[in-house]
N, C-alpha and C positions, 0 to 999 in steps of 0.2 A: 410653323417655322418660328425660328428666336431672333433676336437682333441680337447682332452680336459685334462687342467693341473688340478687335485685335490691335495689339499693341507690340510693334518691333518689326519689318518688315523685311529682314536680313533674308540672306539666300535660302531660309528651310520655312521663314516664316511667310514668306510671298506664295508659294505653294501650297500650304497650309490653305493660308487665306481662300484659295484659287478654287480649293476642294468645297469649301464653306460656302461660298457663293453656289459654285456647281448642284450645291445640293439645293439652294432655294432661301439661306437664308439672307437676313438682311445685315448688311457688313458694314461698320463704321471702323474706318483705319486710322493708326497714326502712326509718323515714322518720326524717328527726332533728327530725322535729317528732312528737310522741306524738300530736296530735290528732287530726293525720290518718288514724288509722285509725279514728277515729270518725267523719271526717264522708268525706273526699272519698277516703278507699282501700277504705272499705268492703264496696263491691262487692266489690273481691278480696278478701275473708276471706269473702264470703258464698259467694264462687262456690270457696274453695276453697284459700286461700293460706294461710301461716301467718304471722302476725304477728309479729315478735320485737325483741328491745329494745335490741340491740345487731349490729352489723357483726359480732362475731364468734359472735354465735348464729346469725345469718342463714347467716353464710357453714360451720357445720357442718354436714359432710357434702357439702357444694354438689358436682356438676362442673364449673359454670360460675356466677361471681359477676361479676354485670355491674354496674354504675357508671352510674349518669347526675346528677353534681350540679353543680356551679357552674364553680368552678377546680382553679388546680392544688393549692393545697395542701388544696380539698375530699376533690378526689380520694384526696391520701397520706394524710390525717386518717383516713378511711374506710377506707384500703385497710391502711394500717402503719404510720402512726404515730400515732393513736389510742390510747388507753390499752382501749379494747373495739374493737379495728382486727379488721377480718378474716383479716389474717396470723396472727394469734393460733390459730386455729381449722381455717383454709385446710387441706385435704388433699394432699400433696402428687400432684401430676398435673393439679391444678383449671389452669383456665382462666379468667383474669381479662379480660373482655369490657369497656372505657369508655367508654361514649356520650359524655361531655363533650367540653367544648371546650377545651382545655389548652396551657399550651406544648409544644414539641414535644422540649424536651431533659427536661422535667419529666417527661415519659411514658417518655422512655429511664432516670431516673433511679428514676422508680416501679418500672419492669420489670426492674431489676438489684435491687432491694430485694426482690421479688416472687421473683425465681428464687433468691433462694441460699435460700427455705425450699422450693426446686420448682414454684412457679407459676408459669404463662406468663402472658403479657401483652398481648392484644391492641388497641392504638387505634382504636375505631372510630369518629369523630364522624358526626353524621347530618348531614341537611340537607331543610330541606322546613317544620321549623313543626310547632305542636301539629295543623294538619291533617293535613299527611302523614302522622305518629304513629296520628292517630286511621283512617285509612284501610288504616294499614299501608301505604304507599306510600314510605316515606322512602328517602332516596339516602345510601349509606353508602360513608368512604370509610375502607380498613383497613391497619394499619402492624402486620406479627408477621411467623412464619415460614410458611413454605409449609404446613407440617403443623398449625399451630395454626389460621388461616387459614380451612383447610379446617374443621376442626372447627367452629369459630365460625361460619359460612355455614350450616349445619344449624341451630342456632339463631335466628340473628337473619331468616332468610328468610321466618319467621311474619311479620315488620313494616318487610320492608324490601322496597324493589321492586327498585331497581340498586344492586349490590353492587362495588366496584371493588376491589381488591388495590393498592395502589399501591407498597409494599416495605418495608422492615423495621421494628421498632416505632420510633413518632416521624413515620412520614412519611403515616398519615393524618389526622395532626394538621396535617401542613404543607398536607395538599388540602384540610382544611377550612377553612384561613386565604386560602388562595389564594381559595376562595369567598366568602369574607367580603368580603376585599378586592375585587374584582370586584363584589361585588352591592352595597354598599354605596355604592361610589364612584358606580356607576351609579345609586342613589338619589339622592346629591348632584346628578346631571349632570341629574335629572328635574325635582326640586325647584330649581335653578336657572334651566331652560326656563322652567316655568309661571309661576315670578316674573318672568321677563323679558317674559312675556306679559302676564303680568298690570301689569305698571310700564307695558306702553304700551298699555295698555286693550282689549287684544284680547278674543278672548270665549275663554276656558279649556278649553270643554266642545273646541269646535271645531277649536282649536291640537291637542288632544291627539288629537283623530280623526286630523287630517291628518297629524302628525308618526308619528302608530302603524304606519300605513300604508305610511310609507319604511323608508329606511335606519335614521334611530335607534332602529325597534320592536326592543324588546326584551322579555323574560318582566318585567320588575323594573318597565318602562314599563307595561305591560297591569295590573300587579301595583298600583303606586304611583300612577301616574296619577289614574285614577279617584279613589281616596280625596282626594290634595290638589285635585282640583278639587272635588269634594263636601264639603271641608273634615271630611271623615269619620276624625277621629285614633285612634278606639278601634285597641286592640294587636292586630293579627294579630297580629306581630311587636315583640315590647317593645324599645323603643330600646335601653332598658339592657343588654339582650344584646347586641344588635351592638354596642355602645359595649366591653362586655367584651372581647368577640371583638377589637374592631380596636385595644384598647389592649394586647392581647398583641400583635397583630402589630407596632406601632407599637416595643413597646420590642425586637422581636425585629429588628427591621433596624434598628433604631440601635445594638443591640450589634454589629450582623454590616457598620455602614457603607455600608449600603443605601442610595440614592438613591431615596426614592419619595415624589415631592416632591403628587402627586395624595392618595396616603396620608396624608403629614403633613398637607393643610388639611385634608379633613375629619374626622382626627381632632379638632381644634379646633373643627370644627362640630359633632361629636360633645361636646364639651366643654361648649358653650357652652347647648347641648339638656340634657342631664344639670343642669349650675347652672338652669335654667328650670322646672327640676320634671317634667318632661315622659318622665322613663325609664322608667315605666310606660305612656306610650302609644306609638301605632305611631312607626317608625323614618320614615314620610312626615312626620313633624314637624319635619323639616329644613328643611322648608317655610317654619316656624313659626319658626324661628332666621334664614332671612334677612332675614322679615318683621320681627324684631326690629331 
């Protein structure tokens, strides 16, 4: 068994944790909220973790210090450039595992800060939602070397179900954006159906039967569907994450001169969701931005 520092203890990373323990290792936690160990980490100090007050307490002794917070400069704040950063403490040999969602040169830039104290670096973002998390089913996709790679798969295998290699650090940050972007836009293309339905008085339930059933059924249609016809906006999925997600991707091919002209409008629907107050409910509230 490994000891292992987890860092970020947000709704998909406390389950994570949960699985880690389950399986017998030893868990050193931090949240950069203190509270949290009183009200919603709790469990994992009852069942077994140790609580600590800083990234670089966490991460003493660790073989693996896994990541899961916001962005990219959460991530460096956390990982080395923090004043209690985990580099600070990091063993050399450890293995830095990050759930997050990040730029994908941010991650190359993390993993060269990381290796000249001897830590490797692996990108692994997830995909699936605090369900998948809570299931242990989540879809990971992973950017390191072949050798860390491996290591890292014996760990994360507690809480993930399909595991993918996709190649060096930085380019499981780029399959997680590909997913963004794809899932997202396909949000938009759902939430503009049922408006077009809905403007010429159709009946919603019934549009979405028929259309599920052809060509346009999709996982994101079966997904998104239902709620905007139920007018049901509680977060699976909180906007303001995808809104994250796709405003990394947004500024990463306008550095790189990309043409993704689908990409650019609904980031502006993404935009215009976010100014509505709406970034804490589901991402189906795109709905809710045409209707405006």
């Amino acid at each position: 068994m490994s000891t292992i520092a987890f860092i970020g203890l947000g709704n998909m990373g406390r389950p994570m944790a949960g699985f880690l323990l389950k399986a017998g290792h030893q868990l050193r936690i931090y949240a950069r909220r203190p509270e949290v160990f009183q009200n919603e980490a709790k469990h994992l100090i009852e069942a077994g973790a140790i609580a600590c007050s800083s990234p670089a307490e966490a991460a003493q002794g660790a073989d693996f210090i896994i990541t899961n917070v916001m962005g990219t400069q959460d991530v460096a704040e956390v990982l080395h450039a923090g004043s209690e950063a985990a580099i600070k403490t990091a063993k050399s040999g450890a293995i830095c595992i990050d759930h997050s969602t990040i730029d994908p040169q941010g991650a190359k830039d993390i993993a060269a800060v990381m290796a000249s104290k001897g830590v490797a670096y692996v990108d692994a973002p997830v995909s699936g939602g605090v369900k998948a998390a809570t299931e242990g089913t989540l879809v990971m996709m992973m950017g390191g070397s072949d050798q860390d790679v491996a290591k890292v798969k014996e760990i994360v295998k507690n809480y993930a179900k399909t595991i993918t290699h996709i190649g060096g650090v930085g380019h499981g940050q780029v399959a997680k954006l590909c997913n963004q972007i794809a899932q997202v836009i396909n949000i938009q293309g759902v939430a503009e159906s049922l408006r077009f339905a809905q403007a010429n008085g159709a009946d919603l339930q019934k549009v979405f039967e028929a259309i599920s059933g052809g060509m346009a059924g999709s996982r994101m249609l079966d997904l998104m569907g239902p709620k905007m016809v139920s007018r049901d906006f509680k977060a699976g999925i909180e906007a303001r994450l995808h809104a994250k997600d796709f405003f990394l991707v947004k500024d990463a091919s306008t550095k790189s001169h990309l043409d993704m002209p689908a990409l650019q409008t609904v980031a502006v629907q993404l935009e215009k969701l976010m100014a509505s107050g709406w970034g804490y409910d589901d991402t189906s509230s795109l709905l809710k931005v045409l209707e405006a």
